[in-house]
N, C-alpha and C positions, 0 to 999 in steps of 0.2 A: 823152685825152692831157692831162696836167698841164703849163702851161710855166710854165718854169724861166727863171730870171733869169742874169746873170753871176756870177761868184765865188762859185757855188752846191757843194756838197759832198752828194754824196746817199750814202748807206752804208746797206747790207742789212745787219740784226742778226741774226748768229744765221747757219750754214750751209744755213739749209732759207728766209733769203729770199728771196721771188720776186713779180714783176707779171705777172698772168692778165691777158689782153685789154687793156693798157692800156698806157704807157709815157709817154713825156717829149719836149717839144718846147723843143730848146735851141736853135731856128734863132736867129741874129744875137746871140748871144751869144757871151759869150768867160769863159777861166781856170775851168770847171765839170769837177766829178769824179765819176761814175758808176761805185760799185764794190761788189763781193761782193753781188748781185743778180742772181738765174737770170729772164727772160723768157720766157714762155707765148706765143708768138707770136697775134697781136690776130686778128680773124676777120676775109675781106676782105669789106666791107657789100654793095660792089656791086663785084665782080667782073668782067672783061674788057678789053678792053683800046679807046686811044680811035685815033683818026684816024690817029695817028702809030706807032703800032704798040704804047704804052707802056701800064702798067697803070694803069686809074684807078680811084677809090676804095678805093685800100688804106690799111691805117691798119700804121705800123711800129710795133716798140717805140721807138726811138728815130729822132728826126727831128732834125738838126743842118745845115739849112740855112743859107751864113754863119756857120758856130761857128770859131773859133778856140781853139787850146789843149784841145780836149777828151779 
């Protein structure tokens, strides 16, 4: 996962862009644009789920915890 600052602009060149296994962590930022980019969904490392019933160790393409304007 690459993160990503505020007032960030990410643009895929080209129709055939795309992120295999990896993506973008825009938690607590704000004003970011993510466009013309196909995602390869990330692999999940550790699989299952914890106490509370939720999945843990999954990685997304995109994490926007806190983002505003995205």
């Amino acid at each position: 996962m690459a993160n990503v600052g505020s007032n960030t602009t990410i643009i895929g060149a080209g129709s055939n862009a795309k992120i295999i296994n990896g993506g973008f962590n825009l938690s607590n930022s704000h004003n970011d644009i993510v466009r013309n980019l196909n995602f390869q969904s990330p692999n999940h490392f550790f699989p299952g789920k914890d106490a509370e019933g939720d999945p843990h160790g999954r990685a997304y393409s995109i994490e926007a915890k806190g983002t505003t304007n995205l």
